[in-house]
BAVODO-426986 format. One line per field, with one value per residue (C-alpha): residue number from 1; residue in one letter; x, y, z. Coordinates in nm, 4 decimals. Layout:
pos: NUM:... .
code: A:... .
u: X:... .
v: Y:... .
w: Z:... .
This chain:
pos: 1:2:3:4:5:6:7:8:9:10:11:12:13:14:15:16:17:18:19:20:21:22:23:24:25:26:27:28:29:30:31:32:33:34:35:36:37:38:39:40:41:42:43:44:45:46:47:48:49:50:51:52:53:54:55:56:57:58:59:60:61:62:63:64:65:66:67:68:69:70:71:72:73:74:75:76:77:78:79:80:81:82:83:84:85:86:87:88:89:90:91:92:93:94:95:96:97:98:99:100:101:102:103:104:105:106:107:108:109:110:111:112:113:114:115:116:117:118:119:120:121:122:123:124:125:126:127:128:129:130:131:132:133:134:135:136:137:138:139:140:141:142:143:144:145:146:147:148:149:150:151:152:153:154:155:156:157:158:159:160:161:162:163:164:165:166:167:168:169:170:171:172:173:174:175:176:177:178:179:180:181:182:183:184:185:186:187:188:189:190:191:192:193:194:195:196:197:198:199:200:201:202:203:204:205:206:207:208:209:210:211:212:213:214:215:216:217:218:219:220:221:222:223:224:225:226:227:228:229:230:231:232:233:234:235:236:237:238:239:240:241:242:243:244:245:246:247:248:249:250:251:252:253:254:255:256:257:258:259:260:261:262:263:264:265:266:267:268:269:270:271:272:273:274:275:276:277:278:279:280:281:282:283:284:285:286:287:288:289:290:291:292:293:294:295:296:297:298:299:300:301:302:303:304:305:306:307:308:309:310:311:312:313:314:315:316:317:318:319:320:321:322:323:324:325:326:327:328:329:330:331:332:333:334:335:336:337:338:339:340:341:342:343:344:345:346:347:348 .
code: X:X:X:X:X:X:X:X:X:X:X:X:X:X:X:X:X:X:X:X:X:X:X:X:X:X:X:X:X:X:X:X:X:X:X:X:X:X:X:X:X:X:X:X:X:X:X:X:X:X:X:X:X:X:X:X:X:X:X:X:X:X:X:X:X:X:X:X:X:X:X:X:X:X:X:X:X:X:X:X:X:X:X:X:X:X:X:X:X:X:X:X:X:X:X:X:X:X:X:X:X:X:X:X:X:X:X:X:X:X:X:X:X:X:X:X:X:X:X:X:X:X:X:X:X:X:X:X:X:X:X:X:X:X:X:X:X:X:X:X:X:X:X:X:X:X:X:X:X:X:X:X:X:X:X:X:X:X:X:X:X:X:X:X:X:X:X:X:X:X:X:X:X:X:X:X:X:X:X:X:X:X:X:X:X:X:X:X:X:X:X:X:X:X:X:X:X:X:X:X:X:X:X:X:X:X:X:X:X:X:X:X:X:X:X:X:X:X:X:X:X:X:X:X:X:X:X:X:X:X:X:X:X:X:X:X:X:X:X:X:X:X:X:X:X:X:X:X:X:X:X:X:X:X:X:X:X:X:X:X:X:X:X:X:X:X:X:X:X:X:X:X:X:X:X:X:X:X:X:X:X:X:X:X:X:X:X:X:X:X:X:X:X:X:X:X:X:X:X:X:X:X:X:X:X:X:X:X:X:X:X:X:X:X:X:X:X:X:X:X:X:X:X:X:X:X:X:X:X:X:X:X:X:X:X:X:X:X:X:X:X:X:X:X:X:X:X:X .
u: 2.7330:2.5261:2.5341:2.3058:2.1865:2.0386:1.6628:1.6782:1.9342:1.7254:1.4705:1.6142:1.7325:1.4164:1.2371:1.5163:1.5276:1.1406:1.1256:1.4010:1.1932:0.9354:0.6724:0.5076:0.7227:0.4239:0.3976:0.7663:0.7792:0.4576:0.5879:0.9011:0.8067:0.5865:0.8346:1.0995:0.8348:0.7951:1.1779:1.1656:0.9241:1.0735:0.8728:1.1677:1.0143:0.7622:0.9426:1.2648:1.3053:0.9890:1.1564:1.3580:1.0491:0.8542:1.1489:1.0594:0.6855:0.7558:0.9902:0.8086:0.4611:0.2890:0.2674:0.0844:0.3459:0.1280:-0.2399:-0.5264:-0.8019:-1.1067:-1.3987:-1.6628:-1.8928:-1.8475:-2.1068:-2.0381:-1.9187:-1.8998:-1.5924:-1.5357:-1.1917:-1.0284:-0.6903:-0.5547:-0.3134:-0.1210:0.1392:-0.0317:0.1196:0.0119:-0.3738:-0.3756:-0.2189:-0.4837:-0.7823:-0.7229:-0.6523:-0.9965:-1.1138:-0.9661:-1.1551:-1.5024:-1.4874:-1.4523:-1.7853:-1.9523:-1.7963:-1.6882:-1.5756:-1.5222:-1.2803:-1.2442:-1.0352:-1.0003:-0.7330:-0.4234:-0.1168:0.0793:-0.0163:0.3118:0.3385:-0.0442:0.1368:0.3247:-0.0002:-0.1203:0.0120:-0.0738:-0.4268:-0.4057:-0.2054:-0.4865:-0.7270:-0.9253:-0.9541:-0.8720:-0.9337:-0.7089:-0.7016:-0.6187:-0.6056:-0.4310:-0.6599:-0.3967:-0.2377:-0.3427:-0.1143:-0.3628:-0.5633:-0.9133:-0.8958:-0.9227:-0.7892:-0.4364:-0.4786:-0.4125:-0.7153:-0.6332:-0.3393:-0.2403:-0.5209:-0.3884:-0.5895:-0.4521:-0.6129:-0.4741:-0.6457:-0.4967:-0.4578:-0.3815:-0.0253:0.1216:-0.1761:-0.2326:-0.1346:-0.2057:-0.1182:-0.1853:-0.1817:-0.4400:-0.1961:0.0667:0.3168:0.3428:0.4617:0.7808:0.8764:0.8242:1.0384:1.2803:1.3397:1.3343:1.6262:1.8648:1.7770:1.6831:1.2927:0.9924:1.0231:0.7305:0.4879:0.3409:0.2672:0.1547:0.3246:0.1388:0.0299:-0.1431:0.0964:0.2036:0.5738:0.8583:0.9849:0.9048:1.0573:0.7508:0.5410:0.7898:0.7289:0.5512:0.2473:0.3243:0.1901:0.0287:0.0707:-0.1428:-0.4264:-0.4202:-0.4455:-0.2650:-0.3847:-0.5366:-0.7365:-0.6642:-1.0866:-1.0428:-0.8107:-0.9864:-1.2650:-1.1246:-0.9668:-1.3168:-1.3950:-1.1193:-1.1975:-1.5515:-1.4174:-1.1677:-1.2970:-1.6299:-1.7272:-1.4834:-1.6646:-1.3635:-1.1302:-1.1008:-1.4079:-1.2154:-0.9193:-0.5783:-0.3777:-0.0804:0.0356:-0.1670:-0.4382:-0.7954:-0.8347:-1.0298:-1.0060:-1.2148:-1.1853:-1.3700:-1.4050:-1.4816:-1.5733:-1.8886:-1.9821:-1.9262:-1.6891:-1.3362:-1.2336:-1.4314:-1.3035:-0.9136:-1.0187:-1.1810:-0.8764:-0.6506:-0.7905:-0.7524:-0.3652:-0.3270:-0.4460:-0.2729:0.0828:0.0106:-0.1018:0.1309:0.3547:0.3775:0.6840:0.9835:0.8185:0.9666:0.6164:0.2927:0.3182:0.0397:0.0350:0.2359:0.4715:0.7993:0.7313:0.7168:0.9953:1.2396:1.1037:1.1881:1.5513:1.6306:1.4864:1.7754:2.0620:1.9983:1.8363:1.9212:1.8558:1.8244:2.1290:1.9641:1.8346:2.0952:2.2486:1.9208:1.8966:2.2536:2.1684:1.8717:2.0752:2.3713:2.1196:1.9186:2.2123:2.1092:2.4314:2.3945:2.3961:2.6673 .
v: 2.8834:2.6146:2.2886:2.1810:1.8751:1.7448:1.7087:1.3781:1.2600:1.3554:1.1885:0.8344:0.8497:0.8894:0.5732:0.3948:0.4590:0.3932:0.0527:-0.0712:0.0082:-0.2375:0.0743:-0.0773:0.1021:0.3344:0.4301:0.5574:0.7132:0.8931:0.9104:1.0778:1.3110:1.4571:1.5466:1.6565:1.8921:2.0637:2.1270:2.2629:2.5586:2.6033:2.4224:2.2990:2.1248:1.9612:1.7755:1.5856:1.6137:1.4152:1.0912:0.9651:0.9825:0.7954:0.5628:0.5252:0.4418:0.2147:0.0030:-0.0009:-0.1172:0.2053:0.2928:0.0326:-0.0886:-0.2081:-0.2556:0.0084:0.2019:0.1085:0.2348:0.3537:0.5945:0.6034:0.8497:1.0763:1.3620:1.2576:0.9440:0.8497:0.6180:0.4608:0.5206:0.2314:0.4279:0.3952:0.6599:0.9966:1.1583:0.8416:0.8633:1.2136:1.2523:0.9127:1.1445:1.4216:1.2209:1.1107:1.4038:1.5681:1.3158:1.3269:1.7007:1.6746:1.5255:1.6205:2.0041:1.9781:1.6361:1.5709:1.3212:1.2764:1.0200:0.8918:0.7221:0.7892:0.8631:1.2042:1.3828:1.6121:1.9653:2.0527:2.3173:2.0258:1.8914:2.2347:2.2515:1.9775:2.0473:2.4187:2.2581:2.0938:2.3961:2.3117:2.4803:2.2555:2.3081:2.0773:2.0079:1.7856:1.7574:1.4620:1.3220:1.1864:1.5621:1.7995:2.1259:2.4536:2.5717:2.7090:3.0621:3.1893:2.8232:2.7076:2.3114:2.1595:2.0076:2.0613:2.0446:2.3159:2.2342:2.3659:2.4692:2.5046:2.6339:2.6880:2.8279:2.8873:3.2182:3.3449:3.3228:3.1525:3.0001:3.1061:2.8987:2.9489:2.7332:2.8754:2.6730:2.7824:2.8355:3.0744:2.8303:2.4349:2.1634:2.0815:2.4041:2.4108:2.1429:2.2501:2.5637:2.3968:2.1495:2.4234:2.6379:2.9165:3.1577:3.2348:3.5461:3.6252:3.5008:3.2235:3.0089:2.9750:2.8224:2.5676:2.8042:3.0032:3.2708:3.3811:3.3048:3.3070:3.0001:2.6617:2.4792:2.4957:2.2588:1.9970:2.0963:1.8672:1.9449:2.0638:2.4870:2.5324:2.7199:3.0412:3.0023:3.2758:3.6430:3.5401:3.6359:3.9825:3.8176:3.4414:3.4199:3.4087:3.1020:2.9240:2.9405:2.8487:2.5276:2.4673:2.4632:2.1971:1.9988:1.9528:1.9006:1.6643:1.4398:1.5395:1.4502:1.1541:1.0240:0.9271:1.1740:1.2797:1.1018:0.7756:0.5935:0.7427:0.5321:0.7653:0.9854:1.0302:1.2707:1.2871:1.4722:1.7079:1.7078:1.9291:2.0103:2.2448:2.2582:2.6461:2.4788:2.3687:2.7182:3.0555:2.9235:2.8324:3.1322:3.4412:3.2260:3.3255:3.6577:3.7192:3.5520:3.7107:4.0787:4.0421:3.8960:4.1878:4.4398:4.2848:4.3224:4.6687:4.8603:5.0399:4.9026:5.0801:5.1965:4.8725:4.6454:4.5805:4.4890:4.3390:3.9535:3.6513:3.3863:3.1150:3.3560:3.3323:2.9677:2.8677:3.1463:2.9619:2.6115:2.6798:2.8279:2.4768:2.2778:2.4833:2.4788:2.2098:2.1709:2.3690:2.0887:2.2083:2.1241:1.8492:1.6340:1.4165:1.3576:1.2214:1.0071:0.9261:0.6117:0.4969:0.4802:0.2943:0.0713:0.0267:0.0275:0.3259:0.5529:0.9471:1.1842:1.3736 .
w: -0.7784:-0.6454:-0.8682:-1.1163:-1.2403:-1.5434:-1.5368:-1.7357:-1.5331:-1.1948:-1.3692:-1.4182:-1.0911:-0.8895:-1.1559:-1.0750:-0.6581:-0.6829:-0.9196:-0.7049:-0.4175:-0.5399:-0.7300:-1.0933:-1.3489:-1.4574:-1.0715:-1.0224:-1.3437:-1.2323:-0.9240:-1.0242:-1.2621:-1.0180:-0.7655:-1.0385:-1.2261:-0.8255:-0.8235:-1.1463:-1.0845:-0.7320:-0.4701:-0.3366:-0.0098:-0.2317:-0.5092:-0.4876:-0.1222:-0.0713:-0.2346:0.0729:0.2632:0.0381:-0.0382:0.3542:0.3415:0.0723:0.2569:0.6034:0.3534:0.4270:0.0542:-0.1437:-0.4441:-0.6964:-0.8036:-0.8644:-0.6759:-0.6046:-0.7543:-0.5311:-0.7660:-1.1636:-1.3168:-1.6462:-1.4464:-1.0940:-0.9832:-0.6472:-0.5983:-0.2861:-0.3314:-0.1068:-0.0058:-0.3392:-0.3998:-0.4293:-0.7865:-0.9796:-0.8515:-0.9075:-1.2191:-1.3264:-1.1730:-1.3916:-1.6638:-1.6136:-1.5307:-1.8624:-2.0704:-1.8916:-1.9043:-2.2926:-2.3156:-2.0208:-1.9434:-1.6324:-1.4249:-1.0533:-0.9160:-0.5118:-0.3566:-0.0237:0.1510:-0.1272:0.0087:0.0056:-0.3403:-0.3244:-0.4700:-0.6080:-0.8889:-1.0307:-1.1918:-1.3196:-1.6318:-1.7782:-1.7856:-1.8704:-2.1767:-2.2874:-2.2661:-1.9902:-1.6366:-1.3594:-0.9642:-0.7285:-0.3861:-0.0490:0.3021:0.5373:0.7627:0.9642:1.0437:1.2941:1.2983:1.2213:1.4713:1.3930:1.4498:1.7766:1.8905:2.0074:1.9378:1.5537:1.4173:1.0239:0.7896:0.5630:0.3252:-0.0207:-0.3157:-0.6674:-0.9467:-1.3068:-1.6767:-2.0196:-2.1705:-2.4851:-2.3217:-2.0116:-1.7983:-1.5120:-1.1975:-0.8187:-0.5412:-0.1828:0.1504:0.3380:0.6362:0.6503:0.5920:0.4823:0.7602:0.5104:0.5272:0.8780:0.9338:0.7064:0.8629:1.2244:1.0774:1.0085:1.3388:1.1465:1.2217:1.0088:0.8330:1.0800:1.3681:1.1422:1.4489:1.8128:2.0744:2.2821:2.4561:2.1904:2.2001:1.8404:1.7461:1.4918:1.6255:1.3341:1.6863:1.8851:1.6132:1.7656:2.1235:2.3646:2.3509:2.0144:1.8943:1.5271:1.2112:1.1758:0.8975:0.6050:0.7398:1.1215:1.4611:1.2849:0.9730:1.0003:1.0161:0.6350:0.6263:0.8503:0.6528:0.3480:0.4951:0.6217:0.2472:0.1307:0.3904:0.3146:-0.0948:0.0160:0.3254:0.2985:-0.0912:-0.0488:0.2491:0.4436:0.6606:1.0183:1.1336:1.0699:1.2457:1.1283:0.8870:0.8651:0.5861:0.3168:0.1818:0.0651:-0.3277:-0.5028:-0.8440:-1.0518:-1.4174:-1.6921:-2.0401:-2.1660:-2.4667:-2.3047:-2.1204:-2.2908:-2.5735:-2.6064:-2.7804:-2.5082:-2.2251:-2.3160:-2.4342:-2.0894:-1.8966:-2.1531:-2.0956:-1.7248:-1.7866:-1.9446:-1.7447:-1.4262:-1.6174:-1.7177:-1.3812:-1.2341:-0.9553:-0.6259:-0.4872:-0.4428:-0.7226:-1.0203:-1.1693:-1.1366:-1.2133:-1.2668:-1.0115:-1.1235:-1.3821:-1.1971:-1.1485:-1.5807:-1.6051:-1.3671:-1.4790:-1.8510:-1.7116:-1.5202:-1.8440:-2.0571:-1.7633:-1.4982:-1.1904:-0.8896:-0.5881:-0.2732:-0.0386:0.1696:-0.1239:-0.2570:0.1258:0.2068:-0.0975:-0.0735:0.1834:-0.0223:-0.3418:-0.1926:-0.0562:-0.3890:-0.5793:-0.8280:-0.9001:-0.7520:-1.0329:-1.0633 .
């Protein structure tokens, strides 16, 4: 069986990697809860596996340490921050913190941010809204990444562009996440570090010819992931990273129009209060109703059952909380350099 590991252990590591790294103490433990809560409901290319690299734009000064953003708008329901490229988790979790708050007063609150760094796994932040009764809406793009194609093109002008969404219940919230390409670039690369295919043609080859092959985003000049729906419906995913594009760079005000200033992202953050619409109580009776009618209908032939986005994810996270942390095999090798150099101990 694969090893497991502690999740307070896992935690304490990554603070520890990312104070000795030079992050404010508030920042890695942001930072690092982040990227462990992303391992924990299974978005393995998205949590811990992300700390080397940013272990690596720390040290070469592309992630800004210390310090706060930059306010650029501040009205009741409507904040516009630049980031200055601090570390991505700790704006975002701050933004919906805010967010949260407005939203209590206000109903709903809008937080964009431009020029933050990478914001990791978008799921990882879901719950902690939906905990709080509210309805949140979550996305970002990197203005600094070109590797979708519009459809019908072969060259990369947009990144995956993911939007998450999340709402309580009278039971588990529910929780989406959904690039709107095929695939993500991690687990592009991921896959094209251990020589292995897509399960299907998610990409095109430089030449715009559709592929299996995660290789060919590396080629020279490189191919691109499919949007949503591929070379038969991948209108639809195009259009929908239109969309998070215009919520991230455009209502931020800074993105691909500007000079590239490496990895980052630009944010949408968006959250409701039901309290402040319909009511509190017939907003989880609606959402509740249609949890419950999604369980119950029938499942065609193969499935075991009809599940809610996001289901499998609190079921496995709650399982790793009880019995440890299945890390992927590549994380602590990567890390293993960074903590000999920081002098942090590897969990064992």
């Amino acid at each position: 069986m694969p090893a497991r590991h502690s999740a307070e252990q896992l935690s304490a590591f990554a603070i520890a990697l990312l104070a000795r790294a030079g992050l404010d103490d508030d920042k890695a433990r942001v930072v690092a809860e982040i990227l462990l809560e992303a391992d924990l409901l299974g978005h393995t290319t998205h949590g811990l596996a992300l700390l080397a690299p940013y272990l690596g734009e720390i040290e070469k000064g592309s992630m800004t340490k210390t310090g706060e953003p930059h306010v650029i708008m501040d009205l009741p329901a409507a904040v516009t921050w630049d980031g200055r490229r601090l570390p991505g988790p700790w704006l975002t979790v701050r933004a919906l913190d805010l967010a949260v708050a407005r939203a209590k007063i206000n109903g709903s609150c809008t937080v964009v941010i431009r020029r933050s760094h990478h914001i990791a796994c978008l799921a990882a932040y879901l719950k902690r809204v939906t905990d709080q009764g509210m309805m949140v809406v979550l996305s970002c793009s990197d203005p600094c990444v070109a590797s979708v194609a519009p459809f019908g093109g072969r060259t990369g002008i947009m990144t995956p562009n993911p939007l998450a969404a999340a709402w309580p219940t009278e039971g588990d919230p529910v929780m989406i996440d959904v690039s709107m390409s095929i695939t993500t670039n991690a687990l592009t690369n991921r896959l094209n570090g251990e020589q292995k295919k897509f399960p299907g043609t998610w990409a095109l080859d430089p030449q715009g010819k559709p592929t299996d092959d995660p290789a060919v985003l590396s080629a020279s000049p490189p191919g691109t992931l499919l949007p949503i729906g591929g070379v038969d419906h991948g209108h639809k995913g195009y259009a929908l990273a239109l969309l998070v594009e215009a919520l991230t760079g455009g209502l931020a005000g800074h993105g691909r129009a500007d000079p590239k200033e490496g990895w980052g992202a630009s944010v949408f953050a968006q959250v409701f209060a039901p309290a402040h619409f319909g009511g509190e109580v017939d907003f989880r009776r609606q959402t509740q109703h249609l949890a419950a009618a999604c369980r119950a209908n029938p499942p065609r032939t193969g499935i075991e059952r009809v599940r809610l986005p996001g289901e499998a994810g609190l079921r496995r996270r709650a399982e790793q909380l009880a019995q440890g942390v299945e890390l992927h095999a590549g994380i602590l090798p990567a890390l293993t350099p960074w903590a000999e150099k920081l002098g942090v101990p590897i969990p064992r």
